[in-house]
N, C-alpha and C positions, 0 to 999 in steps of 0.2 A: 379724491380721497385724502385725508388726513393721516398723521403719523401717529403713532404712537409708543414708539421708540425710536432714538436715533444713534446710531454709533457716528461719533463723527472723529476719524483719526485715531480710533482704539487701539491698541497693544497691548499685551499680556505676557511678562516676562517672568518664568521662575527662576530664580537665582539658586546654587548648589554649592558644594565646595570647590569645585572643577572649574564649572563654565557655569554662564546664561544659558537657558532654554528660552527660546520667543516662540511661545503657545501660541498667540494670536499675533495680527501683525495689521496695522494703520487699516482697520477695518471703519469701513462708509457704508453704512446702510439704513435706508429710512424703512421700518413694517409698517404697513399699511392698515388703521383699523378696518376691523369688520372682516378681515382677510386669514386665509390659510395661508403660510410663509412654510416652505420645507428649505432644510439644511441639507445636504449631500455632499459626500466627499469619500476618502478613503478612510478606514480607519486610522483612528488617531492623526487624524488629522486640524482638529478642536473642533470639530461639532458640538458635541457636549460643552465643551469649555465654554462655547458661546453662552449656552442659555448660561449656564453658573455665572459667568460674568456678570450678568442682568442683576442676579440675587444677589450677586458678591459671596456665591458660595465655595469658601477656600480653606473651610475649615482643617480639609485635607490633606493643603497643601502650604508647605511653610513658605516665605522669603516670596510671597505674590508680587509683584512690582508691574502696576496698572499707570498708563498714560493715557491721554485723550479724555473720552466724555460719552458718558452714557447717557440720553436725558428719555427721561419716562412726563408722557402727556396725554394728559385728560382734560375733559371740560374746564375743569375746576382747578387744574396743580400742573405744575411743571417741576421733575425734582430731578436732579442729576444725582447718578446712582453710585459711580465711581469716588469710591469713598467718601461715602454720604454717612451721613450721623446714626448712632444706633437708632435714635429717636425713627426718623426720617426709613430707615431699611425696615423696623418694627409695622410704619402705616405699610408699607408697600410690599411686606410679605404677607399681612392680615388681609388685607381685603383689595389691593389692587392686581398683584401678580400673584396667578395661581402654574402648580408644579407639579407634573405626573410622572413621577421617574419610570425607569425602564424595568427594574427588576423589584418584585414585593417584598425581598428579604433587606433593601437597600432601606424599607418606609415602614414595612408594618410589622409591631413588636407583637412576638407568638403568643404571649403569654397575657395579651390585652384582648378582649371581645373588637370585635368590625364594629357594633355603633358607639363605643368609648374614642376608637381612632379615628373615626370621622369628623367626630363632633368636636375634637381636638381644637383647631382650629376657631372656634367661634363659642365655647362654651363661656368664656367671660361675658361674655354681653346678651346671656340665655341664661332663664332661670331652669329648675331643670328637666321640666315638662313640657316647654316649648323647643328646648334645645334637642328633646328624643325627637319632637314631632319633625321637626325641619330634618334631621336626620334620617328619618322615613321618610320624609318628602324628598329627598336627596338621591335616596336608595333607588325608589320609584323613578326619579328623573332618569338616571343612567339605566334603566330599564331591567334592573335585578328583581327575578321573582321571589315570591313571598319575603318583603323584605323586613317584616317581624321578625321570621326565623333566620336570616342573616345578621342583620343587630346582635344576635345572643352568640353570634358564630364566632369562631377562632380562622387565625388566616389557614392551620394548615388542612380545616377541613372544607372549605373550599376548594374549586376546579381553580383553573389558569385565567380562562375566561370572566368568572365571578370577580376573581383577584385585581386584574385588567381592570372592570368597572368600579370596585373598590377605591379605583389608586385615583380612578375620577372623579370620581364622589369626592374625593379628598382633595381634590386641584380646586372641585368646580363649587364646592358648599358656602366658600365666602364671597361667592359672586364677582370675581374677579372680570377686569378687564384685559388683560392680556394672560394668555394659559402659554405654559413653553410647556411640550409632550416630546418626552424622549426613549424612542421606539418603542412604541406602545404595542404593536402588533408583533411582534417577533416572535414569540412564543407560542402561538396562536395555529390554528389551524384556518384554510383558507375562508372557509364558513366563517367563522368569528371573526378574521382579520377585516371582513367587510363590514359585518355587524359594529364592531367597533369604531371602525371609520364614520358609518352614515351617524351612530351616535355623535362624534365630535361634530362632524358637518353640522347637524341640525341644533346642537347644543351651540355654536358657533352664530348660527343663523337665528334663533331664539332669543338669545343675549345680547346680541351685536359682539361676540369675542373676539377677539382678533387672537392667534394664534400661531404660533411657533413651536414647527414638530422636528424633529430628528426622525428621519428611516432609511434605511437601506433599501428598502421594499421602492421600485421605482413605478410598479405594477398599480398603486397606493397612489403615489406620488402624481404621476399622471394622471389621476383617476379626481383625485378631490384637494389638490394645492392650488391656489390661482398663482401664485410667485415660489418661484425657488431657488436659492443663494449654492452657488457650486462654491465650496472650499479646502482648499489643499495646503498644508505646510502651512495651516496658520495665513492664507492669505485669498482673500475672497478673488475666485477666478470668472464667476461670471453671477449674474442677479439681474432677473426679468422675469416677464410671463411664463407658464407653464408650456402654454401652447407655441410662445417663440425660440424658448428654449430648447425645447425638445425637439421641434421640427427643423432647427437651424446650430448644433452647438458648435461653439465656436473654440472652446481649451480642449486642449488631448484631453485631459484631468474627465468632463463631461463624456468624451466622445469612447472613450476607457471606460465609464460607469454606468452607461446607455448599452457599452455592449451585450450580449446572449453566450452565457459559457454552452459551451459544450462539451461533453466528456466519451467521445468513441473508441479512444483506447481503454476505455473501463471494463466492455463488456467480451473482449477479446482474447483476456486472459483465462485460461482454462480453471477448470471447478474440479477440484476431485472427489472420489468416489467414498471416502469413510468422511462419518458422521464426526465433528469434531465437539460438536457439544447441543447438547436437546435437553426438552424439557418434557416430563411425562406427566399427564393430568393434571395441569397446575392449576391450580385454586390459588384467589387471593380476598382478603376480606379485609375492610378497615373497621375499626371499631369508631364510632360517631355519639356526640352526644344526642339523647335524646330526652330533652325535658330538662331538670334541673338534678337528676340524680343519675338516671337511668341511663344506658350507652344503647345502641342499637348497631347490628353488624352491614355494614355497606361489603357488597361484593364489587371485587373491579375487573375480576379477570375470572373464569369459569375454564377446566377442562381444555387447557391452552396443551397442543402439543407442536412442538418447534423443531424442526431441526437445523442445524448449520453443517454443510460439506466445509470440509478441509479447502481453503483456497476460493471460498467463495463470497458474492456479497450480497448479503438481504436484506433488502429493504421492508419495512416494517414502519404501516402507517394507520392512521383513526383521526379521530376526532380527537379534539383537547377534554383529559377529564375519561378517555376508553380505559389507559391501563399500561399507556406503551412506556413510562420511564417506569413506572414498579414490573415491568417483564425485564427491563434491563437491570434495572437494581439487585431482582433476584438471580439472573442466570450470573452477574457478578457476585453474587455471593455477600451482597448487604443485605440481605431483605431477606426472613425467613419467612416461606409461604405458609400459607395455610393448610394447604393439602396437596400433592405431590411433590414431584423429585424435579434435580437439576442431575445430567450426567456428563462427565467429561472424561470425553473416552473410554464411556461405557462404567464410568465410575461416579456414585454419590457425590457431589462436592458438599453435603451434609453432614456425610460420614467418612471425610475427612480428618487424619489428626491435623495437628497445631504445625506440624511441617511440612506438610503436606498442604495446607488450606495455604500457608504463605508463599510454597513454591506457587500454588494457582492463581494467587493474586495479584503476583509478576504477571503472569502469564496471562492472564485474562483483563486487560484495562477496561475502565470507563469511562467516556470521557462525559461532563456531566453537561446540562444546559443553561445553569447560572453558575458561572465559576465562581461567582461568590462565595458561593455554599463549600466550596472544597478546595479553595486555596486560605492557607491560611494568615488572618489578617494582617500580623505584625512582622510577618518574612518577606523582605523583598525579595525581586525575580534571581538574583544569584541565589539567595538562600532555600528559595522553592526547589530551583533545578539542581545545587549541591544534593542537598537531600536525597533527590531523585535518584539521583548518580550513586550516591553512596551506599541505598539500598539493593538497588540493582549492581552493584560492585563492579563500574564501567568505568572509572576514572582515567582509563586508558584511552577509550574512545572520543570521551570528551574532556579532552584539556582545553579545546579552548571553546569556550562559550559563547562567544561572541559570533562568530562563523557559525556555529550551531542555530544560534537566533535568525541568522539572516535567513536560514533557508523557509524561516515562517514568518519572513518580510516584519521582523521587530527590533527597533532602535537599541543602539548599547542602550541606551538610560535606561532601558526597561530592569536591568539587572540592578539598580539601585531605588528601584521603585519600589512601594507598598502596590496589591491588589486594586485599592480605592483610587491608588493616584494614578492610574492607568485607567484608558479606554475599555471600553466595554466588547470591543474589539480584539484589543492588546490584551487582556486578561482570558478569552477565549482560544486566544493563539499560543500563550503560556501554557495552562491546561494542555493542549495537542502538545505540544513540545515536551511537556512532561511525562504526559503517557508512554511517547513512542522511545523515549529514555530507556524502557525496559525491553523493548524490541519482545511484543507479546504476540504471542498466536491469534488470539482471539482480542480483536478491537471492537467496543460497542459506542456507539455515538449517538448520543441523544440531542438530537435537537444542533450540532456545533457548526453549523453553517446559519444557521439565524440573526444572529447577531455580526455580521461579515459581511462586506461588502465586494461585489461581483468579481472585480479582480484578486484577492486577499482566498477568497470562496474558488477559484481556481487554482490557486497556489497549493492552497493548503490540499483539496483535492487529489493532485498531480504530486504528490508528496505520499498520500495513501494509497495511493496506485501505484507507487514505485516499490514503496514497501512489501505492498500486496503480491509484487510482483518477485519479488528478489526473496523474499522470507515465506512465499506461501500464506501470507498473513489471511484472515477470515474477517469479517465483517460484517457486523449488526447495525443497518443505517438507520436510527429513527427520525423521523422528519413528519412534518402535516403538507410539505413542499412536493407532490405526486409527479408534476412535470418534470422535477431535478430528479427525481429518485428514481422515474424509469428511463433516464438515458444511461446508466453508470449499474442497477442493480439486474442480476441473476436471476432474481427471482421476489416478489414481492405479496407482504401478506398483509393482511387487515384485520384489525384488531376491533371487533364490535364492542359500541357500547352498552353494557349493561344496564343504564340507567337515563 
């Protein structure tokens, strides 16, 4: 097999006011064309940072300081990427290296149609009748139905899964040689997480691509990687076969990442007997376009009635696209339904006043499944959890933040971070630490073990179950993950799709 990337001696240094950070560290590694390549590690550990490297994508990040040599190789070219010329970065983002990021709100702009964002990429050299057609030919590849009426669509009316195939559409349209995919399935339910996979495999095998994915998902990993790079602390711990990897690893780091959590003290804690917050007859409806004037009412939830005991934990699962973050949205109190009630403690939280809906919004967290969306962008991690503090008026509890952090296994530099300049990991861990600031009755969690990886996913766990434990706390788990959610849940519901 040939290469077609090589790191030879790589490093990746941030520079700060304080100190150096070394993100990466004298990284050697040949990808193998025509090949699946997985990254694994802890979070934040530079997974991500790897592929960025590749593109030189630092826009992010000030004071970058790169050594060693990145060299990209094809039939035809040989270019070294480590501060390579704009000229030189321009060929190799257009048509050689393609990019799937992990979250849709990270790539696709709301307020653009899906075949405008596709076509992005390749419209200079399309007039602009061929450049819809290849766009539809594109849509079609990644296996999106009817994909006329996706073209004319907006990201937010799309499911999780459509979105997913969108974001490959958009990797794969300029025919790229090397794809780097960064955790593509995590938001997914387990249905789709494979559907997804056998698409890159066969998109991979089709083209000849060679690829470089990011997951946490080791279930994935095993299943359709032929090579997998173990990385920790910025420093590559092991790189082989899938099948010699796995059946022989050799770093704790591996043998730590391979393990099976468990969670038996979850289910041991007693459930009490009054209703802490239900929902009666919920109806929910989105409005969609329909045609070029006209909307039409999509239903996502029908006649939902929910309860949560005081002390207990429910888990709360479907498919991607049933309805289960607009059930959390609304019993938090963002989302006003269409037709029934939300009550807490036997009270409207609709016909709430204005001090009354704030004492509950203390009281009731959510934590959300893209932190992107609700942390805000130009606050670093002090400035998020200040805030936090402040409104919850706990200044007393948390003086010092730093001890605070560790118990959700996150670096001081986190506090001097932006959102973006943090792991996707690190930014999920944030969010929990911000919620639990309030010390609320009612925790709803959508999705916050997806992006985490197995050890990180126990921590934070064993954190909710102490809480759970000491505060009586309640618990709304949504997940598409059925085998995590019945060792730790009470009681477990499903949420059909309507459509």
């Amino acid at each position: 097999l040939s290469t077609i990337i090589d790191f030879s001696n790589y490093s990746l240094t941030i520079a700060s006011e304080n100190k150096d950070y070394v993100i990466l560290k004298d990284l050697n590694i040949k990808l193998q064309k025509g090949c699946i390549t997985s990254i694994i590690g802890v979070s934040g550990s530079g997974k991500s940072m790897t592929l960025k490297s590749i593109l030189g994508l630092f826009e992010n990040v000030s004071n970058a300081n790169q050594s060693g040599s990145i060299t990209y190789r094809d039939e035809d070219s040989k270019i070294e990427l480590v501060n390579a010329s704009i000229d030189n970065m321009k060929v190799i983002r257009k048509n050689r290296i393609g990019l799937v990021f992990q979250q849709s709100s990270q790539v696709l702009n709301p307020s653009h149609k899906i075949g405008v964002q596709v076509g992005e990429r390749i419209k200079e050299s399309n007039s602009k009748n061929s450049l819809k057609q290849k766009v539809l030919d594109c849509l079609i590849e990644v296996e999106l139905d009817h994909p006329e009426i996706i073209y004319n669509k907006y990201p937010h009316e799309l499911s999780g899964g459509q979105l997913q195939r969108v974001l490959i559409a958009i990797g794969i349209i300029a025919k790229p040689k090397l794809l780097l995919i960064d955790e593509p399935t995590s938001a997914l339910d387990a249905e789709l997480k494979i559907k997804i996979m056998d698409l890159i495999k066969r998109l991979c095998s089709k083209y000849n691509v060679s690829v470089l994915l990011v997951s946490h998902n080791m279930h994935l990993i095993s299943d359709y990687s032929h090579y997998i790079i173990v990385i920790d602390d910025g420093v590559i711990q092991e790189y082989g076969s899938t099948q010699q990897l796995l059946s022989n690893p050799q770093s704790d780091v591996t043998k730590l990442l391979l393990r099976k959590n468990t969670f038996k003290e979850a289910k041991q804690q007693e459930v009490g007997t009054s209703v802490i917050i239900e929902t009666k007859n919920l109806s929910h409806s989105f409005k969609i376009q329909n045609g070029i004037i006209s909307k039409k009412s999509m239903p996502v939830l029908k006649d939902l009635n929910v309860q949560l005991f005081e002390g207990e934990f429910l888990g709360v699962v479907g498919k991607s696209g049933s309805g289960k973050s607009t059930l959390g949205k609304i019993m938090a109190g963002l989302l006003q339904p269409t037709y029934g009630d939300v009550l807490f403690k036997g009270h409207s939280i609709f016909e709430m006043s204005n001090n009354e809906f704030d004492i509950y919004n203390k009281t009731v967290q959510i934590i959300f499944q893209d932190p992107l969306s609700s942390l805000t962008p130009h606050r670093n991690g002090k400035e998020v959890l200040e805030e936090a503090i402040n409104i919850a008026n706990a200044q007393a509890q948390f003086s010092d933040l730093q001890s605070y952090l560790s118990q959700f296994s996150l670096p001081e530099d986190i506090l001097s971070k932006t959102p973006k300049q943090m792991s996707g990991g690190q930014r999920q861990r944030l969010a929990i630490a911000r919620a639990l600031i309030f010390n609320p009755q009612v925790l709803i969690c959508d999705e916050i073990l997806s992006s985490l990886d197995t050890p990180v996913q126990a921590n934070i766990m064993s954190l909710i179950f102490e809480m759970k434990r000491l505060n009586e706390l309640s618990v709304i788990f949504i997940s598409h993950d059925i085998a995590l959610i019945e060792q730790f849940s009470n009681r477990i519901i499903e949420i059909e799709n309507l459509h």
